[in-house]
Structures are given as C-alpha cells and as structure tokens.
N, C-alpha and C positions, 0 to 999 in steps of 0.2 A: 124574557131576555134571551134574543139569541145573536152568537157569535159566529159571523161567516168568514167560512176557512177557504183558501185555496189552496191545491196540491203543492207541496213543494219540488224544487227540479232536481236532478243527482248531481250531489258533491261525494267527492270520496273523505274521507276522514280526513279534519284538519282545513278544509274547508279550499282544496284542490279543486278546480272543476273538474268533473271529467270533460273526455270531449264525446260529442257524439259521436255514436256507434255507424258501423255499417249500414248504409240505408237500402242493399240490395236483397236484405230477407222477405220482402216480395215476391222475387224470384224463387227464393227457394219453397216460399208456400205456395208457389205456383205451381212448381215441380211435384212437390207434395202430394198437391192434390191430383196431378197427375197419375203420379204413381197407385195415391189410391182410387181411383176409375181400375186400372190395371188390374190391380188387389181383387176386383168385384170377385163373387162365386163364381161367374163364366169362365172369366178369364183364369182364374186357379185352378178350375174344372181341366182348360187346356193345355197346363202346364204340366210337361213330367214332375216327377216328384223329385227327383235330383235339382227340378231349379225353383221352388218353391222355397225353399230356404233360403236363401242368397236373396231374394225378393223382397223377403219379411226383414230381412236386415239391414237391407239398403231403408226401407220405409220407417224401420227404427232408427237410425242414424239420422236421416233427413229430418223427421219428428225434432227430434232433440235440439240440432243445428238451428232449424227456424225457431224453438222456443229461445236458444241462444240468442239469436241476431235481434230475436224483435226484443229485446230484455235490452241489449245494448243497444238502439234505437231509440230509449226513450218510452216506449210502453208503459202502461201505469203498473205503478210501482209503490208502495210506502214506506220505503228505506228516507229515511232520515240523517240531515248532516248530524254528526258525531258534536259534541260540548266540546267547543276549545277554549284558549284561554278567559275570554269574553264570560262562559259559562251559563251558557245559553242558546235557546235554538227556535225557539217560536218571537216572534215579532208581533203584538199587539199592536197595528196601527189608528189611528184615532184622526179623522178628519173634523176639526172642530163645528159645532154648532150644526147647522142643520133643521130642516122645517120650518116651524115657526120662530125660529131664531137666527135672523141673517148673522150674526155677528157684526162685522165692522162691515161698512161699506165706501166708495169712492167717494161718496157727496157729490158734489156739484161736478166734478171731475168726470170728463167722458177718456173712454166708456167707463159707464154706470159700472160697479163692478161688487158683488156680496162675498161676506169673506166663507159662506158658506160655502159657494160653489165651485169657488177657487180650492180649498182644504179638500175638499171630497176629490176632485181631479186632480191633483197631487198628491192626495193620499192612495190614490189607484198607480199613478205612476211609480211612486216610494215601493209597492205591494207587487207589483212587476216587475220591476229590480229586483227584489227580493228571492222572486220565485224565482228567475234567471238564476239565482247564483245557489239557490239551493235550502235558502232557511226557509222553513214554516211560515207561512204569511197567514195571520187572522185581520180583521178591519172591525170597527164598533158599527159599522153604517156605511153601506153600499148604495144607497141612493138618498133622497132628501126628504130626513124623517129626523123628527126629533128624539133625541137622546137623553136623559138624565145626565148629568155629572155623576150624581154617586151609581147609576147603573153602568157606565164606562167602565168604574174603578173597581166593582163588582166585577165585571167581565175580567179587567187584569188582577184583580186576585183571585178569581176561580180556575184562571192556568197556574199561579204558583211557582215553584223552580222551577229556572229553565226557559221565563219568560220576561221579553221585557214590556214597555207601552211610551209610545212616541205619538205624542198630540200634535198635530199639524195646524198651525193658525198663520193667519194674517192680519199685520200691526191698522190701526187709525187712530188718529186722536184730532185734536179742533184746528189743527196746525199744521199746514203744507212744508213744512221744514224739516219736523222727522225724518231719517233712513235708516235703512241698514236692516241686517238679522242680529236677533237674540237668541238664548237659547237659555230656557229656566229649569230650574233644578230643586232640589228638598235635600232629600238624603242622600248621606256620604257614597254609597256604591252607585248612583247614577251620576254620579260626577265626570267621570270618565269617558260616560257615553254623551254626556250634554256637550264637555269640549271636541269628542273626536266631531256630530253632526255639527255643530256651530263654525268649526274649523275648515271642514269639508265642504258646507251650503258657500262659505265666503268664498273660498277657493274656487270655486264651480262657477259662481256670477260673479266674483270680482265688486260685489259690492259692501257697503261699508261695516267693521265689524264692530256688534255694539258690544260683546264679547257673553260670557256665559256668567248666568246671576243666581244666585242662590236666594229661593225667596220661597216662601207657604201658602202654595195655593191648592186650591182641591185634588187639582191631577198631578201635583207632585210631591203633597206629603200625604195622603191618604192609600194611596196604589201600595201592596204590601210587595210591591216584585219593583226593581228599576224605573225606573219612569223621569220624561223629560219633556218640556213644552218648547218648541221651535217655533218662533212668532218668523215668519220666511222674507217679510218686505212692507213698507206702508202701503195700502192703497190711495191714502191720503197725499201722498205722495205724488205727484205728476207724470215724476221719473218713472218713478218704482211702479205708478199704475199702468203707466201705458206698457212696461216690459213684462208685468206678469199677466196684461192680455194676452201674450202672444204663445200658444203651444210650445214649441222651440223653450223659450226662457221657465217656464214651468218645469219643464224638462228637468234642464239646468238645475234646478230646485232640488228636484226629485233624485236627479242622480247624486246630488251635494249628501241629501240625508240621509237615500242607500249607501253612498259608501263610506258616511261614519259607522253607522249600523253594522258595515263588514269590517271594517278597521276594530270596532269594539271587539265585535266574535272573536275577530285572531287574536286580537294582541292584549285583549282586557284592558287592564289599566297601564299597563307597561308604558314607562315614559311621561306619563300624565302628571303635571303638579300637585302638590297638595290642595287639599279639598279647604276652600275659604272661609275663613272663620264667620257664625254667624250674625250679623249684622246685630248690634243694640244700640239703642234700639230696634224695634224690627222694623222695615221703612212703611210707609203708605201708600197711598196708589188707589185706582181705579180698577171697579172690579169687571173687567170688563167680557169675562171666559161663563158668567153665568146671567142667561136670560132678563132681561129686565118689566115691568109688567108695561104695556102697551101705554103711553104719553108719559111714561113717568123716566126720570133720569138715573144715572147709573149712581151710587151712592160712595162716599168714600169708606174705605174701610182699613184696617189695618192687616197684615200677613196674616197675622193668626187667625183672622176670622174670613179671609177670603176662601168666597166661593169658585174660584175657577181652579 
C-alpha cells in the first residue's frame, strides 16, 4: 500500500498565500560565481593583502543574499501550512474506482464516458489546487489501477490528525432524468466540510443542488479521520455528460471542491448548521461505490452494510 504525496506550496500561517519572491537570484548566483573564479589561488595570489579581506566579505554577503532570494522564489522547501481553524493540513484525495472497476458509465450516451477516468482527472485537478494554495496534497491512485475500499480507508487512517479524505465520484443510474451534485457524509465532524464542497462544486457549475446526505457507506463511516463522498454530476445524464466531457467544465468541478476544502481550513465549522439527525430507519440504495463480479448486478443493501 503506497500513498503518493506531492510537495505542498508556501502559505504563511493562517493560510495567507505568500506571494512570490524575487525571481532575479539568478543574477545574483551569476555574480557569485563570478566572484568566485576571482576568489581562485591565482587571483588571491595577486591580490595585496589589504584587499583580500573586503573580497571574502563581499563573497560572503552574496553567498547568503542568493540563499535568500532562491528560498523566496519558491525553492524546495518543507515548511508546511500551519492548523487553522479547519484543523487540518494534509488532504487525502481519493479518485473513485479505477482498473478493473469502471464505476458508472454513459451507456448509450456519446461520448462513451467511465466514471473512473473522469474521478482520476479531477482528482488531479482537486490535488493541484491544492498544492497552489499550500495544503499537503496525497491521492490513493495516480493512474488506472485498482484499489481496495478498505485499503483507501487504511491509507486515511494511517495519516491520522491533521488529515482529511475526499472521494471523488461520478453519479449513473438506469434513468436519463437524474442531475445535480451530492455530497455524502457519516460522521459528525465531516459535516462541515461535506456542506462547505457540496456548496462550493454548485456554485462553481451552477448546477442542480441535490444537497448533502448523511448516510453509511464504506468511505464515510469507516475513515477514522473526516471523510466525505462528492458524487460531481450524472453521466447518465445527457447534459451533465456532455459538460463533463469537456476539460474547461471539469475544472469548474475541481475548483468547486478545492475551495470547500480551503473554506473548511480557515473557517472549520463556523457558521455551518447543525449536523442532521440520523435517518430511522436507515434508508436503502444501491451499492454502487464497491466492484461488482463480472455479468452479475449490483445488489440492494441497506446503509449499514454498504460497501462503498
């Protein structure tokens, strides 16, 4: 089981961006090395000894100055944004399904479209934002391989505090009528960050909001760290398929559930309603977030025993 990380970018504490730095410490490592050619034994050989000093000081000054500039340039670095109210600073993203498991697909609907490879390209995009603004970005799966459910939830409980885990999917069912984003939930402290994405993805596409559901599925009540499922659009859908073919509208997606993700950081729960009482019964459904074995159909089951 392995968890691939990308560097994250610099926030100053509180979740500020910096801006970047001076990009002319080129120059001055240009100068540098300059100076040191000058430095060689020849050249100090010809140097009275009154300007030997004054030499080695300038090349210490300079020294420092270019480690300066190139530190604020953006240089690698592993300063970490600071816990603000959110109380968290790694982001577990999760691209649903993957390999042998397309997830949902278009059907008969062109373009053909699998919800795997939609979630993996929007999960990259989500991971990119990310690193722009400065959080921790990890992913379950960077290219198209299959995953376990309980190995995902493994991975977000091996980060622990400090982390959350946001599964990226995409809706179908047998009915071209469906729209809209969802956005699912379990436990009380992912509450907060299920409304800010669910609020943000609507706002970003303007399309229809199914709103946020509280329900027992694999990657929402087993994760011991936050955790929320954003179903993004039907592909079943006509509409919704043909706008999330398009790069552009994906986007749109992606920026919707980075900037819950940065809404959570700063502001936590603040302002957020209370967290919905548990449905009883628990509802039914279709398990649709875990593999099915090859001509056989998806089974009903109830919340507490789903696998997704």
């Amino acid at each position: 089981m392995q968890i691939t990380e990308r560097p994250a970018g610099r926030l100053a504490q509180g979740g500020t961006e910096r801006q970047p730095g001076v990009k002319w410490f080129p120059i001055l490592l240009a100068a540098l090395s300059v100076f040191r050619a000058v430095s060689s034994f020849r050249v100090f050989a010809a140097l009275p000894a009154s300007k030997t000093f004054p030499v080695l000081t300038a090349l210490a000054a300079l020294s420092a100055l270019s480690a300066f500039f190139m530190g604020c340039a953006g240089g690698p670095s592993t300063a970490r944004l600071g816990v603000a109210k959110g109380n968290f600073i790694t982001v577990l993203i999760d691209p649903g399904h993957g390999g042998k498991d397309n997830g949902g697909t278009s059907g008969r609907l062109a373009p053909f479209q699998k919800e795997k490879d939609l979630t993996l390209d929007t999960a990259k995009r989500v991971r990119d934002e990310l690193k722009r603004a400065g959080l921790r970005t990890l992913m379950t799966r960077e290219d198209d391989h299959f995953v376990e459910l309980d190995d995902r939830v493994a991975m977000g409980n091996q980060l622990g505090a400090g982390a959350i885990l946001v599964s990226i999917h995409y809706n179908a069912t047998g009915s071209s009528r469906p729209n809209g984003v969802q956005t699912f939930f379990w436990h009380a402290n992912s509450h907060g960050l299920a409304t800010r994405i669910q609020q943000a993805v609507v706002s970003s596409t303007g399309e229809t909001n199914n709103g946020v559901t509280r329900r027992r599925l694999r990657l929402t009540r087993n994760p011991e760290i936050p955790c929320v499922l954003c179903e993004c659009a039907y592909l079943t859908n006509p509409t919704e398929n043909a706008k999330v073919a398009q790069d552009n509208y994906r986007q749109l997606i992606a920026n919707g559930i980075a900037s819950g993700i940065l809404q959570e950081y700063r502001l936590g729960d603040e302002g957020i309603p209370s967290v919905p009482e548990i449905w009883a019964p628990l509802s039914r459904g279709f398990d649709k977030y875990a593999p099915t074995k090859k001509g056989k159909k998806h089974v009903r089951h109830t919340d507490e025993d789903a696998r997704g």
